[in-house]
C-alpha positions as CSV (number, residue, x, y, z in Angstrom):
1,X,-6.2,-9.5,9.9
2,X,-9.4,-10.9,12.2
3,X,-9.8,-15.0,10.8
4,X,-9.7,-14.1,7.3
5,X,-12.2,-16.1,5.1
6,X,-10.3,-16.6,2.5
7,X,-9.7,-19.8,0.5
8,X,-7.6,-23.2,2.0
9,X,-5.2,-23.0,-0.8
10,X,-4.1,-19.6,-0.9
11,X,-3.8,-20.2,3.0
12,X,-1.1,-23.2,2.1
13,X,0.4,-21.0,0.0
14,X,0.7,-18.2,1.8
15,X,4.2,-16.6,2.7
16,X,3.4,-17.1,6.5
17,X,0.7,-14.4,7.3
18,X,-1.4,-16.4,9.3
19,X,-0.5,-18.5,12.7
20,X,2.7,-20.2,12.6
21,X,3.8,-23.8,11.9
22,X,4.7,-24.9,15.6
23,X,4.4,-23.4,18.6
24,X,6.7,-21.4,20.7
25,X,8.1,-20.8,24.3
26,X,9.5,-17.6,25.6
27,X,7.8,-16.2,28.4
28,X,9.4,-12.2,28.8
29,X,12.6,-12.1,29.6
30,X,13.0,-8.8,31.1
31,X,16.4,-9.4,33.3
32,X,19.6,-7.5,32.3
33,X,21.4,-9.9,29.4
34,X,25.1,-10.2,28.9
35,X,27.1,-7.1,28.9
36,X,24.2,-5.1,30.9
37,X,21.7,-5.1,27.8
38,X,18.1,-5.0,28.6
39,X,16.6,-8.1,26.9
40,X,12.8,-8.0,25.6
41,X,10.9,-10.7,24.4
42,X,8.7,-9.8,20.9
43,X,5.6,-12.4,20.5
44,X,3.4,-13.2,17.5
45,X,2.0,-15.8,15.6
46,X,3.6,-15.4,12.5
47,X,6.0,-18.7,11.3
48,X,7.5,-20.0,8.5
49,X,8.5,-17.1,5.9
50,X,6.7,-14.8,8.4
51,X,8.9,-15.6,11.2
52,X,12.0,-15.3,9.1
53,X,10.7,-11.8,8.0
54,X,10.1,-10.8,11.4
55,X,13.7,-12.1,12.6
56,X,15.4,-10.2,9.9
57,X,14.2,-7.1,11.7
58,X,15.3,-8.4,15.4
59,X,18.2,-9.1,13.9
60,X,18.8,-5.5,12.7
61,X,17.7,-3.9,15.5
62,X,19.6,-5.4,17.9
63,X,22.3,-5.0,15.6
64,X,21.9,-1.2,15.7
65,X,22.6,-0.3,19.0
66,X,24.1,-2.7,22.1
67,X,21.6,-1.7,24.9
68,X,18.7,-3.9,23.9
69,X,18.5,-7.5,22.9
70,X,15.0,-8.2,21.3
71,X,13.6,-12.2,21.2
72,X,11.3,-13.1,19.3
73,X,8.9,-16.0,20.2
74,X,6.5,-18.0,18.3
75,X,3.2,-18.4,19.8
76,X,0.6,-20.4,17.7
77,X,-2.6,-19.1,19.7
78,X,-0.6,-16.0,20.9
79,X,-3.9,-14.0,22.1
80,X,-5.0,-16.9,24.3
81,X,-1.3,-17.2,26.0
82,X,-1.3,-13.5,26.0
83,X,-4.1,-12.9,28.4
84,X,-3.3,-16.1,30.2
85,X,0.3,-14.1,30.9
86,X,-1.5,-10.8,32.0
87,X,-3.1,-12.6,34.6
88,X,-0.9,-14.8,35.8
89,X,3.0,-13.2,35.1
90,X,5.0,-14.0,32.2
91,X,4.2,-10.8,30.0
92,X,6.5,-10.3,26.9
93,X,7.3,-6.6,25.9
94,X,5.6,-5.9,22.6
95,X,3.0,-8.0,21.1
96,X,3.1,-8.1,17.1
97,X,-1.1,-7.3,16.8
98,X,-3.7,-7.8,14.6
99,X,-5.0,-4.2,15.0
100,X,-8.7,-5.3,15.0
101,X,-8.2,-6.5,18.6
102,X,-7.9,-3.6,19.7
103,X,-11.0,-2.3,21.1
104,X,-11.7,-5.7,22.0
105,X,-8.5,-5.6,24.3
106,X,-7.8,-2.3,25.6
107,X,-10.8,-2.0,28.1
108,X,-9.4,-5.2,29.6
109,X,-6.8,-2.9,30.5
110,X,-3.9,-5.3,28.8
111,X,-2.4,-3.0,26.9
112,X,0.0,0.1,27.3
113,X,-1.0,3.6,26.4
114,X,1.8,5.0,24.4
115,X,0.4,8.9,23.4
116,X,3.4,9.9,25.9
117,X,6.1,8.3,24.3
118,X,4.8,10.1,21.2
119,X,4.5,13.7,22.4
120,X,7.7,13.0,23.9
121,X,9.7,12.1,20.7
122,X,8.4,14.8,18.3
123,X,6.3,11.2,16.4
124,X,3.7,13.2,13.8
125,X,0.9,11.1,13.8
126,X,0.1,12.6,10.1
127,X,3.1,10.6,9.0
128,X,0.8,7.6,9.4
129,X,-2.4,6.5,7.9
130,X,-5.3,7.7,10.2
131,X,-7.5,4.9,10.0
132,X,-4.9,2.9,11.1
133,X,-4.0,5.0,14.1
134,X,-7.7,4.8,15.0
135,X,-8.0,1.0,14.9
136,X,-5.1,1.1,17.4
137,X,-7.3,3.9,19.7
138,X,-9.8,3.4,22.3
139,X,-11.0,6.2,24.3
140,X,-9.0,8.6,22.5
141,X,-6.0,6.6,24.1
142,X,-3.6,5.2,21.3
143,X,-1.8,1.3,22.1
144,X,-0.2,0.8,19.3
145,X,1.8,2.0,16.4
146,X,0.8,0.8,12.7
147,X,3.2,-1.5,11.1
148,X,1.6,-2.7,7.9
149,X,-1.7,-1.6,6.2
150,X,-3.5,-3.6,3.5
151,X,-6.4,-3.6,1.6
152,X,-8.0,-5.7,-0.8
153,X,-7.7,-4.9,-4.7
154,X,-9.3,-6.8,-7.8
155,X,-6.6,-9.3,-9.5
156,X,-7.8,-10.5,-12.8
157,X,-6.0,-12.9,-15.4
158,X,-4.6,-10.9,-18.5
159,X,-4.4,-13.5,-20.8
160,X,-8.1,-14.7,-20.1
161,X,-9.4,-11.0,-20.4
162,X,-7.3,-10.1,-23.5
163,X,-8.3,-13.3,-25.6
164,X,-12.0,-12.2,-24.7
165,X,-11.4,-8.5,-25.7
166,X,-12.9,-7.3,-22.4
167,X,-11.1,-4.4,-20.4
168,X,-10.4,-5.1,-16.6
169,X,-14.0,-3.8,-14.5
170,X,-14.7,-0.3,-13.3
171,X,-17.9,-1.1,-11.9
172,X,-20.5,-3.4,-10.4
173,X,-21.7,-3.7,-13.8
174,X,-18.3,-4.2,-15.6
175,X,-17.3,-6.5,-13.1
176,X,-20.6,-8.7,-13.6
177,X,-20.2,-8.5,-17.7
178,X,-16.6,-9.2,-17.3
179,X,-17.1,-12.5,-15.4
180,X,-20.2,-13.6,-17.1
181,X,-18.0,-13.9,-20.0
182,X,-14.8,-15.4,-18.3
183,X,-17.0,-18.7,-16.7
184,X,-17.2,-21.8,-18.3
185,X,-19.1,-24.5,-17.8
186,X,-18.9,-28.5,-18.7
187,X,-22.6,-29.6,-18.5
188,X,-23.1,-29.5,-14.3
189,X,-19.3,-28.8,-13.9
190,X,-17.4,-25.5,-13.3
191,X,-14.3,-25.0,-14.8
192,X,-13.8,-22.0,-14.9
193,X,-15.3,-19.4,-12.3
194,X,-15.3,-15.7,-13.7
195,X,-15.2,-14.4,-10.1
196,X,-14.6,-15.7,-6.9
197,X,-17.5,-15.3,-4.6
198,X,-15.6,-17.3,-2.0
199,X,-15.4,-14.9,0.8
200,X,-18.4,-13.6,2.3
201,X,-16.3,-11.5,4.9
202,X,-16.3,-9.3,1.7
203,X,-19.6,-7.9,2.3
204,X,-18.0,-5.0,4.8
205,X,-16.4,-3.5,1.8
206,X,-19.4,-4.5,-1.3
207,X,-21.5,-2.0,1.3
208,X,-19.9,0.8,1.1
209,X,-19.8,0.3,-2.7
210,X,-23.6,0.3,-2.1
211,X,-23.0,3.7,-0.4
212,X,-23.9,2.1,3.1
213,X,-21.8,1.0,5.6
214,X,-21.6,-1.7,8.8
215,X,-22.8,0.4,11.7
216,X,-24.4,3.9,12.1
217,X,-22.6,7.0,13.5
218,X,-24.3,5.9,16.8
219,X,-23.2,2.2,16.9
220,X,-26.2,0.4,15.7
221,X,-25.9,-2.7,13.4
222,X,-26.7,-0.9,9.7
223,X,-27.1,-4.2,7.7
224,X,-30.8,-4.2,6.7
225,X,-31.3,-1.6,4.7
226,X,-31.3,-1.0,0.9
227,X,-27.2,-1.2,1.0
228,X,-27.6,-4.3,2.3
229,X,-30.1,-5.4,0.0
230,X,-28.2,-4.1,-3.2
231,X,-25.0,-6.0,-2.2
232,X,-27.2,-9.6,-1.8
233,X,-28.8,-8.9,-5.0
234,X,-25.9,-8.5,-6.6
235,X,-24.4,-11.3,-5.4
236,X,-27.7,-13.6,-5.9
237,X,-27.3,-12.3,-9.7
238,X,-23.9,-14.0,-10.1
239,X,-24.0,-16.7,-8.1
240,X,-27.9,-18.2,-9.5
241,X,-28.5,-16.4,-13.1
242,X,-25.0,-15.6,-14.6
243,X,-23.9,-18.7,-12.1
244,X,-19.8,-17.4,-12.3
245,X,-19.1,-19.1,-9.1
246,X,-20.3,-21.9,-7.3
247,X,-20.2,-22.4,-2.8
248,X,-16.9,-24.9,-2.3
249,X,-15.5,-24.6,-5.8
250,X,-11.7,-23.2,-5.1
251,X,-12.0,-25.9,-1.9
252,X,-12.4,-28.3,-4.5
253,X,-9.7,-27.9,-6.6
254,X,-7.2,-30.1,-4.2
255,X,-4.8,-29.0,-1.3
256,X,-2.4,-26.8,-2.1
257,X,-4.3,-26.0,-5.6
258,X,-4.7,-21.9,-5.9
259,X,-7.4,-20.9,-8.6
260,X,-6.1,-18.2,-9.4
261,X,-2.7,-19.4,-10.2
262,X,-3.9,-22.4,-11.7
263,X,-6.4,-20.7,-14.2
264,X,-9.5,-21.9,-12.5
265,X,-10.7,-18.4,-11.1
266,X,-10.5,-15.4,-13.7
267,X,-10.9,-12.8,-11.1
268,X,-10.9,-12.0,-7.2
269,X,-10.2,-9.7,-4.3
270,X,-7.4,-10.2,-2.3
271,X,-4.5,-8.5,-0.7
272,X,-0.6,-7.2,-1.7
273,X,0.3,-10.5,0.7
274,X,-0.3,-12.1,-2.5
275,X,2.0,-10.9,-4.5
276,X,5.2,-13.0,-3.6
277,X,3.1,-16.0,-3.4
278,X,1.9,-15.4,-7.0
279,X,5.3,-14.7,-8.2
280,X,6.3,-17.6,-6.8
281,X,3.9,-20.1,-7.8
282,X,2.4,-18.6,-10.9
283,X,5.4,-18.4,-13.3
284,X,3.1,-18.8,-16.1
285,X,0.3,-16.6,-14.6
286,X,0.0,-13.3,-16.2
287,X,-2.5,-10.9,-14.1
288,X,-3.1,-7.1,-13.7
289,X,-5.2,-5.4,-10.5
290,X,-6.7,-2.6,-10.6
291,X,-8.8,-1.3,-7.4
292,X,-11.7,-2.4,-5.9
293,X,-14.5,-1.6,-8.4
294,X,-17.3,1.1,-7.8
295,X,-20.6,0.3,-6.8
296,X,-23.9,1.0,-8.9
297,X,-23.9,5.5,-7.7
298,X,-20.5,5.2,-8.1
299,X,-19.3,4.9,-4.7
300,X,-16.3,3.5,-3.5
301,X,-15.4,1.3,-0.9
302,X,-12.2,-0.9,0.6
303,X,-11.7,-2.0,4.1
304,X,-8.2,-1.6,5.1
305,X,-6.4,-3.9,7.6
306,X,-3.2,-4.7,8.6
307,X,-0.9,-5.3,11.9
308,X,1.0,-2.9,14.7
309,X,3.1,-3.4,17.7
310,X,1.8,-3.2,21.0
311,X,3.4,-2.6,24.1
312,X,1.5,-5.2,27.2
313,X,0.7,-3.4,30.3
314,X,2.5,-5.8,32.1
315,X,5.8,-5.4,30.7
316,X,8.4,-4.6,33.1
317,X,10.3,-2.5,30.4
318,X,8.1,-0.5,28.6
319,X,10.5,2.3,27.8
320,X,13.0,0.1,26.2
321,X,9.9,-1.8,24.4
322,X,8.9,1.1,23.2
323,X,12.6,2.0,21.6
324,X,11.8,-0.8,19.8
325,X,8.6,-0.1,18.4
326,X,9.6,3.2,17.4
327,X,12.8,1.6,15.6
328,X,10.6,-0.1,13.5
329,X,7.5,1.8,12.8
330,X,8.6,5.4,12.6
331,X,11.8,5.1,10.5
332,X,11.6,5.2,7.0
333,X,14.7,3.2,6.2
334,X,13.6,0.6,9.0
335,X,10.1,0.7,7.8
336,X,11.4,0.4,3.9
337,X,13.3,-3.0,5.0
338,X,10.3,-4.4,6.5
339,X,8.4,-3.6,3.5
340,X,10.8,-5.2,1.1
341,X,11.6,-7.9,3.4
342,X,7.9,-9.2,4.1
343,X,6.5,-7.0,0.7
344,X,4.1,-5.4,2.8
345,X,3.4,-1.9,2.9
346,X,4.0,-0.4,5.7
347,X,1.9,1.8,8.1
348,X,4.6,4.6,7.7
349,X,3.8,7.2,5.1
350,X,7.3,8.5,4.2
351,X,8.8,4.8,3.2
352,X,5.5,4.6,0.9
353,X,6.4,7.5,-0.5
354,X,10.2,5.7,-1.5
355,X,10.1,4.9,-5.5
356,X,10.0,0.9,-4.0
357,X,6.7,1.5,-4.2
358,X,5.8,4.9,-6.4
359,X,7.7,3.2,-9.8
360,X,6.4,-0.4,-9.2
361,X,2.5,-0.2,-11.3
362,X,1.6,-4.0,-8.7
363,X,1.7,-1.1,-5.5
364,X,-0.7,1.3,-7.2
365,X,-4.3,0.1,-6.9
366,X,-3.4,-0.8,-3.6
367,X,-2.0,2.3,-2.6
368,X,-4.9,4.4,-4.6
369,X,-7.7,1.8,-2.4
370,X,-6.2,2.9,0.8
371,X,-6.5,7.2,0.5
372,X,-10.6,5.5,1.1
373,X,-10.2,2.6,2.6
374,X,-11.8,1.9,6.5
375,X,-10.9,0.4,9.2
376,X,-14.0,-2.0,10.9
377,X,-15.7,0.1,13.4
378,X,-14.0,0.2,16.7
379,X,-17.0,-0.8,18.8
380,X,-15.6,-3.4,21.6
381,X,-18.3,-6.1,20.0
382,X,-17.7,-5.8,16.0
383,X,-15.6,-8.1,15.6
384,X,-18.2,-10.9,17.5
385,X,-20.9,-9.2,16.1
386,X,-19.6,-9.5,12.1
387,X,-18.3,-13.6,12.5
388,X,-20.9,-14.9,14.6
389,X,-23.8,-13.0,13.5
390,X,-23.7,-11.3,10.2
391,X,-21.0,-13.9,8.5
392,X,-23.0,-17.3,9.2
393,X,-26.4,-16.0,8.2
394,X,-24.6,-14.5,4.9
395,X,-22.9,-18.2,4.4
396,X,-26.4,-19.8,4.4
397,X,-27.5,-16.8,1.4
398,X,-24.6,-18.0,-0.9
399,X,-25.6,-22.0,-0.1
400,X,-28.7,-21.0,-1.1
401,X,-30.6,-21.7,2.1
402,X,-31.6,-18.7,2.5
403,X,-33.5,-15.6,1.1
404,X,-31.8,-12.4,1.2
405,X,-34.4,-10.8,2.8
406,X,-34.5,-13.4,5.8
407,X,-31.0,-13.1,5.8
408,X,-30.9,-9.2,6.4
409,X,-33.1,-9.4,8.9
410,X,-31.4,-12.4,10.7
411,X,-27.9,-10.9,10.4
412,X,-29.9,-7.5,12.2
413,X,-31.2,-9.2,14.7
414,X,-28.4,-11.7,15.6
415,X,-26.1,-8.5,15.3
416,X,-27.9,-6.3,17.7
417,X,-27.7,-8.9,20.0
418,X,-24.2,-9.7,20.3
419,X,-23.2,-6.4,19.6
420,X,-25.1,-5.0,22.8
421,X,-23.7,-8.5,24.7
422,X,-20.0,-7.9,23.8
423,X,-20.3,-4.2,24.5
424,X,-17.9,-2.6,27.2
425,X,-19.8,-0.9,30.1
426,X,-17.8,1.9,31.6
């Protein structure tokens, strides 16, 4: 996903989602390989667990059929080298893609149109999930092909919940009574924080909750308004009267420390990419998830994210990439050992369909958040609008430092502005 801004220590102890631990070589290596095979170079900027993950499925393809050798390559700021190689040579063949980039990336005319490839090989787009086809589509030209999708869903600690007698949240309301109850405090110190509040790149999904959303139909920043306005009061309720959470407290805890895991956060928002981690870490950690909650009319709202495979336009074998990418993505037994491999879910419909995922309960609240879960809005400046306008003014708000209504109006302005600077001109 775009810079997530989530906490340090479920970073560390991640299972390799984010940029890798060194950095890697392998410019593409498009020359025929030994016994005539045509040899592609993948990159991304997955390592550690991640890279294995991603190897595992090199490996099988390449196993599968002895006319392509795939590589993959480790690249820690793999967007930077990436356009570096588009200008100046040195292209690999497929590109392992935060979708988000997209729009950002396709009017530099980078990347490969692939609608061809899939009118040619009978691919249904209905057997993938539509917003993330259109997060991978500018101009009504597709680049990609979905390869995971995620969302965000509400973890909460059982044990915590159960000795309180409270059921897990529904709603805004729920959720605030829920962790009201769950905090606990030593004098001046937290100990326990009833919700994390830790993530203010949140506030995409809390809007539509509000029954409002980031942008209008016509591309105008749509963050000032009384959407806006319920989300900030909502969260100025928590953080400074029912005080569940306090700016820097997960941080805190130590390196390497995960609240949740450790009992020091009751409940929070985060992604299936947690699942292994927690499994892993939290052998005495007994938690349930259930969607994101419903705002105060009842509306719902999840943003859904994920990653695809891209095909550069300067690869000099974009066919044979594209076997590739089709190998993976629009397979269900392919896509079914990715998803049990990295315990994502895939972008495939059919393989989430399998019983891996219909008879395990832990896949349900995801899978129920993404039938209405969105995509960001495509526009070519969202991305620079959201982080360097709406997310710093939103940072101050939770310090704090400033009003909700100043910070409305600043994250307006600031966003208008950059969204009309980053927008493409055709």
């Amino acid at each position: 996903m775009r810079k997530a801004f989530a906490k340090i220590a479920a970073a560390a102890l991640s299972i390799g989602l984010l940029a890798g631990c060194g950095a890697g070589g392998g410019g593409a290596s498009n020359a025929q390989g030994s016994g005539g095979k045509t040899t592609l170079t993948l990159w991304g900027d997955w390592g550690g667990d991640g890279q294995k993950q991603i190897q595992t499925m090199v490996d099988a393809f390449n196993k599968s059929q002895d006319k392509i050798q795939v590589k993959y390559a480790l690249q820690q700021d793999v967007i930077t080298k990436f356009l570096t190689a588009a200008t100046n040579g040195g292209t690999p063949d497929i590109v392992f893609w935060d979708r988000w980039r997209t729009s950002l990336y396709a009017p530099k005319n980078v990347l490969h149109p692939i609608d061809e490839y899939l009118e040619r090989d009978g691919i249904k787009r209905e057997d993938f999930y539509s917003e993330a086809l259109k997060e991978l589509t500018y101009q009504d030209k597709l680049y990609g092909m979905p390869l995971t999708v995620d969302t965000r869903a509400l973890f909460y600690n059982k044990k915590m919940l159960n000795d309180a007698g409270l059921q897990p949240p529904q709603t805004w309301d729920d959720l605030e009574n829920v962790a009201q109850k769950l905090t606990k405090w030593d004098g001046n110190k937290l100990n326990v924080a009833g919700m994390s509040l830790g993530d203010p790149g949140l506030f995409s999904m809390y809007i539509q909750q509000a029954g409002g959303s980031m942008l209008t139909e016509d591309n105008k920043v749509n963050v000032n308004t009384d959407a806006g306005k319920q989300v900030l009061d909502f969260w100025g309720r928590l953080m400074n009267e029912d005080k569940v959470y306090k700016v820097g407290f997960e941080e805190g805890l130590g390196e390497g420390a995960d609240a949740f895991v450790t009992g020091k956060v009751a409940m929070l928002y985060t992604g299936p990419w947690m699942l292994s981690t927690y499994d892993k870490y939290g052998k005495d950690l007994d938690y349930g998830i259930v969607p994101p909650v419903k705002g105060p009319n009842g509306d719902t709202g999840g943003n859904m994210g994920g990653f695809g495979l891209v095909i550069p336009q300067g690869s000099k074998n974009p066919d044979a990439a594209w076997e590739f990418v089709k190998w993976w993505t629009a397979n269900k037994d392919n896509a079914l050992l990715w998803a049990k491999t990295s315990q994502n879910i895939p972008g495939f419909r059919p393989a989430v369909e399998d019983p891996y995922f219909s008879e395990d309960e832990r896949w349900k609240p995801f899978l129920e958040a993404l039938e209405y879960a969105k995509v960001r809005p495509t526009h070519s400046g969202y991305s620079v609008m959201e982080e360097n306008g709406l997310i710093p003014n939103l940072e101050l708000f939770l310090q704090n430092k400033q009003s909700a209504e100043d910070t409305l109006k600043k994250a307006q302005t600031d966003g208008e502005r950059l969204l009309q600077e980053n927008t493409v001109v055709q």
